[in-house]
C-alpha positions as CSV (number, residue, x, y, z in Angstrom):
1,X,0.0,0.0,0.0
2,X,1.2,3.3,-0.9
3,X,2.2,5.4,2.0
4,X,0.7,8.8,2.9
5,X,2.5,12.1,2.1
6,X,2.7,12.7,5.6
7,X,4.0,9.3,6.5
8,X,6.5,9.8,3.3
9,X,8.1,12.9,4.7
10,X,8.5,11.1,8.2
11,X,10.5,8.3,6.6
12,X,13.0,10.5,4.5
13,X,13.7,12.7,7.5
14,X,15.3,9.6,9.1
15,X,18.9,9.1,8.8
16,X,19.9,5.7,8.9
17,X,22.1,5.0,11.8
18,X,20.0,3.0,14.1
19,X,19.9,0.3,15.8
20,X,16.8,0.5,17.0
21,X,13.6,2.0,15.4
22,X,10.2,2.2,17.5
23,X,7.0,2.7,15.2
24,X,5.1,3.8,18.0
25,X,0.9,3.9,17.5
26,X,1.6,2.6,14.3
27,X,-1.4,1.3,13.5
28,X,-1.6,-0.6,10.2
29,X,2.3,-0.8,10.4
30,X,2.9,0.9,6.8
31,X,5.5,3.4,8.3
32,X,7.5,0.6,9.3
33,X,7.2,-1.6,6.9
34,X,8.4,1.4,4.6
35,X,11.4,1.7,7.5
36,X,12.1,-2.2,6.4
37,X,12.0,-1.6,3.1
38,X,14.9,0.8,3.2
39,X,16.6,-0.7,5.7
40,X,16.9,2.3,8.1
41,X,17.4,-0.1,11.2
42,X,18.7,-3.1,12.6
43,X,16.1,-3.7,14.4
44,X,12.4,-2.0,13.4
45,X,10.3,-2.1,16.6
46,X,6.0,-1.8,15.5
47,X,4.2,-0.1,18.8
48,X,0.7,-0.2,19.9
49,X,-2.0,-0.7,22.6
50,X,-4.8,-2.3,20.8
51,X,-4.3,-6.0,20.5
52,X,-6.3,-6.7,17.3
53,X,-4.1,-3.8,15.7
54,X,-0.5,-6.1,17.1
55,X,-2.2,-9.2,16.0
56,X,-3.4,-8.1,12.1
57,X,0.8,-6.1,11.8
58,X,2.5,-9.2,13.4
59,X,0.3,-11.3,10.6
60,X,1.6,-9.2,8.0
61,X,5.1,-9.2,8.3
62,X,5.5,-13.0,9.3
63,X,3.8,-13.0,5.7
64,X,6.0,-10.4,4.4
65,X,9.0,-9.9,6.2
66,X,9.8,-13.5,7.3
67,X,12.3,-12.9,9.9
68,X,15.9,-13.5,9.1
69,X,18.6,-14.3,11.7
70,X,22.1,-13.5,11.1
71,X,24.7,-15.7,12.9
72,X,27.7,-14.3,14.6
73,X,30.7,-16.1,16.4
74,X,28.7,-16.1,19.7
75,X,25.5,-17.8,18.3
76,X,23.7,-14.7,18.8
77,X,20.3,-13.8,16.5
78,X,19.6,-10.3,15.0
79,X,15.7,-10.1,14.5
80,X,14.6,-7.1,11.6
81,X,11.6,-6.5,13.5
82,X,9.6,-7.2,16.8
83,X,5.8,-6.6,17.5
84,X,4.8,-5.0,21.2
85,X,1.5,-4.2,22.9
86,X,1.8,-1.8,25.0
87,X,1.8,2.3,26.3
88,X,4.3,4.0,24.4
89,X,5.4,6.1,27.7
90,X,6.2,1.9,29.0
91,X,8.5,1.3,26.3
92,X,11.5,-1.1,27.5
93,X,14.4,1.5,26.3
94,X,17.1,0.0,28.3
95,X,16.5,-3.4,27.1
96,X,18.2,-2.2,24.4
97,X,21.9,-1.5,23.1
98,X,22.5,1.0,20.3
99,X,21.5,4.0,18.9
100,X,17.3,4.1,19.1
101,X,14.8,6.6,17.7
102,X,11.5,7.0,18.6
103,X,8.5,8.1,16.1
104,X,5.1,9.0,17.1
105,X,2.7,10.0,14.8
106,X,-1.1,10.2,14.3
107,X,-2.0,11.6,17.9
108,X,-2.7,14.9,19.8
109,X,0.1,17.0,21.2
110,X,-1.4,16.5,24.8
111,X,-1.1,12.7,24.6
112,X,1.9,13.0,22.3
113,X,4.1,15.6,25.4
114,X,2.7,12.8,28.2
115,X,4.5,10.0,26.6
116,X,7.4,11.8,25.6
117,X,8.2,13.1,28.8
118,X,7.5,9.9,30.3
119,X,10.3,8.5,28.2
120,X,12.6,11.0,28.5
121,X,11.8,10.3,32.4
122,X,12.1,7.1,32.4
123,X,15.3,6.5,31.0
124,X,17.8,9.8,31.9
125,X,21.2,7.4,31.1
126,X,20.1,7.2,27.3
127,X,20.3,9.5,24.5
128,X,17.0,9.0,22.7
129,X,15.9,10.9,19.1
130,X,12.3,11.5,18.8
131,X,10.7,12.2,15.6
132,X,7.1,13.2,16.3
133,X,4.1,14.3,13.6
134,X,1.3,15.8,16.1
135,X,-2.2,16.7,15.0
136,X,-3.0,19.9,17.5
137,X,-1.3,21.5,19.6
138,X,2.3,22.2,18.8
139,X,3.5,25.1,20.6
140,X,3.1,23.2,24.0
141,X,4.8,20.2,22.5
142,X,7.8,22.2,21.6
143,X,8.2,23.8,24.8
144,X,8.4,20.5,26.7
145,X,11.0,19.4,24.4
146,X,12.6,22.6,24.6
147,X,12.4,22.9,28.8
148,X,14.0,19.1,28.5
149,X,17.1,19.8,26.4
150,X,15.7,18.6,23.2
151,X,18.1,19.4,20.6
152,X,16.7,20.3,16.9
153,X,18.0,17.5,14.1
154,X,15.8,19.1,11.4
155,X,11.9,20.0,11.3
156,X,9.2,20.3,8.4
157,X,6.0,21.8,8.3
158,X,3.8,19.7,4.9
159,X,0.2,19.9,3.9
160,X,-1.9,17.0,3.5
161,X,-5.9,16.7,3.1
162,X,-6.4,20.7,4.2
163,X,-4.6,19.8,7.4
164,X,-0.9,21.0,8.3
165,X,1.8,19.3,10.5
166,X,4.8,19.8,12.0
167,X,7.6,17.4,11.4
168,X,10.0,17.4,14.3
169,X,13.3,15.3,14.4
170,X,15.1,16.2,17.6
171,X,18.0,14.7,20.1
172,X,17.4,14.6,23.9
173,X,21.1,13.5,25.5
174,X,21.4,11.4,28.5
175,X,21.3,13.7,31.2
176,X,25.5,13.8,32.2
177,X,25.7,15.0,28.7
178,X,23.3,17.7,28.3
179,X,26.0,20.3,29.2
180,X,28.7,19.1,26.7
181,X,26.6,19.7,24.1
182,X,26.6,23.2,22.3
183,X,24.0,22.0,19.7
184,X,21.0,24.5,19.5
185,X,17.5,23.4,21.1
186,X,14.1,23.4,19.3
187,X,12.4,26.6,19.4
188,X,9.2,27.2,20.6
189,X,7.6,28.9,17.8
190,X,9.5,27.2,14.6
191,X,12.7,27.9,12.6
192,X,13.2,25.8,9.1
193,X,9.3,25.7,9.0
194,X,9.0,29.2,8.1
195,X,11.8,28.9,5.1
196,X,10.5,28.3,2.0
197,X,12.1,26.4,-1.0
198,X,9.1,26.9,-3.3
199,X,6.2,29.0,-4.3
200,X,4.2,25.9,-3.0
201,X,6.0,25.8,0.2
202,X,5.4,29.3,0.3
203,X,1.5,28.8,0.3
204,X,2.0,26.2,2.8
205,X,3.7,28.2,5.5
206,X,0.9,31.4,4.5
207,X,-1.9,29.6,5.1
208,X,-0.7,27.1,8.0
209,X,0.5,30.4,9.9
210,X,-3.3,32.1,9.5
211,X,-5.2,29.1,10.8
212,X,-2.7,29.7,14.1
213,X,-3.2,32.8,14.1
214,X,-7.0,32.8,13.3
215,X,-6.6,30.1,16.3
216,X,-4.3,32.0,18.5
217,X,-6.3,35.1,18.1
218,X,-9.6,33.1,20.0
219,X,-7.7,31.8,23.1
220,X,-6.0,35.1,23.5
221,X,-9.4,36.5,24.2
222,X,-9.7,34.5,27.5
223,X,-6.9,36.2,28.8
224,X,-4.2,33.3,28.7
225,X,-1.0,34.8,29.2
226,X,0.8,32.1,27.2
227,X,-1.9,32.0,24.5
228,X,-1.4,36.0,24.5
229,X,2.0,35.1,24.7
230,X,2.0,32.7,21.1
231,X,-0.2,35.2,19.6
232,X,2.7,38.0,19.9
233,X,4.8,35.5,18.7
234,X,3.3,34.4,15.8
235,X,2.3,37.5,14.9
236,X,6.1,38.6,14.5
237,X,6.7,35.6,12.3
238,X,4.0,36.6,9.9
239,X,5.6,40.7,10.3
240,X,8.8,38.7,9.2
241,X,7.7,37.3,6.5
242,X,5.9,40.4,5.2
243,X,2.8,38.4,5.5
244,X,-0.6,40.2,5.7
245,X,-1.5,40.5,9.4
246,X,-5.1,40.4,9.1
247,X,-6.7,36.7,8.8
């Protein structure tokens, strides 16, 4: 099956130097099955917490992706891929050796911060990259990523079915690192999102930036500081960009 736009852009932001790649709320499983295709991972790791959804994907790629092993001088196996069912925010991190990312995709930014932070939480010793697509509520995504360290790798902002996401690819180090590192951390409002390549991209970032401001400009009625706050902020990307401030 051919894979979304949206899931498209998620797989060619990923480098490939992992070890470990966790397809979290992956539902069908096509993002990584596309991840197995190219061979981004050792290992590709296929995340959710519906049963029927683990049982139909593990189906699949025994049909598929017959697992290969790959013998070594100590006897050990190297699986391509494993099936869990279970809460993202429980994933089993330090089970693991290697370089892992972690991609969440398809869920609100509310649910989408809890189980970040959770892992970032859970497991201080590791250096974990995240690559998340939420569907609503971005800003306070970014600034829990950005109050914990959350170093930008790259981040995209695409347009599919009249809706608009943020692609976000970003490095939390283990904690005893976090100071060593001079690498920049994600903004809260949005850097490369607001660069355009194209005149299409250039449409993109117009009308994605009036729906948050048409959005912004509602809960700033209520008084919100921070909503106030993003407003402002916002606002001065759009003065930056010479776009036109009324929505």
């Amino acid at each position: 099956m051919k894979l979304s736009h949206r899931l498209s852009n998620i797989v060619k932001m990923i480098t490939p130097q992992y070890v470990h790649v966790w397809d979290c709320c992956c539902d069908h499983g096509l993002l990584g099955a596309e991840i197995l295709n190219q061979k981004l991972a050792t290992t590709t790791h296929f995340v959710d917490i519906v049963p029927e959804l683990m049982q139909q994907v593990e189906h699949k790629l025994q049909l598929f992706y017959p697992l290969t092993t790959y013998a070594t001088d100590n006897a050990d196996t190297a699986q391509h891929w494993q099936v869990h069912c279970l809460d993202v925010a429980q994933l089993p991190l330090n089970n693991y050796q290697g370089r892992q990312l972690v991609i969440i995709a398809g869920v609100g930014g509310d649910l989408m911060l809890q189980m970040v932070q959770q892992l970032i939480y859970t497991h201080p010793s590791l250096s974990l990259d995240f690559l998340l697509c939420s569907v609503n509520n971005v800003a306070k995504l970014r600034a829990m990523l950005n109050a914990n360290h959350c170093q930008l790798i790259d981040e995209q902002l695409i347009s599919e079915n009249r809706r608009y996401y943020e692609l976000l690819y970003v490095r939390r180090p283990a904690t005893n690192q976090i100071k060593q590192s001079s690498a920049p951390l994600i903004s809260l409002l949005g850097d490369k999102i607001w660069q355009s390549h194209c005149a299409e991209q250039s449409v993109v970032i117009e009308r994605y930036l009036k729906n948050v401001l048409i959005h912004y400009r509602k809960t700033a009625n209520s008084k919100s500081a921070i909503d106030i706050s993003l407003y402002e902020g916002y606002q001065h990307i759009a003065d930056s960009l010479q776009l036109a401030s009324e929505v």
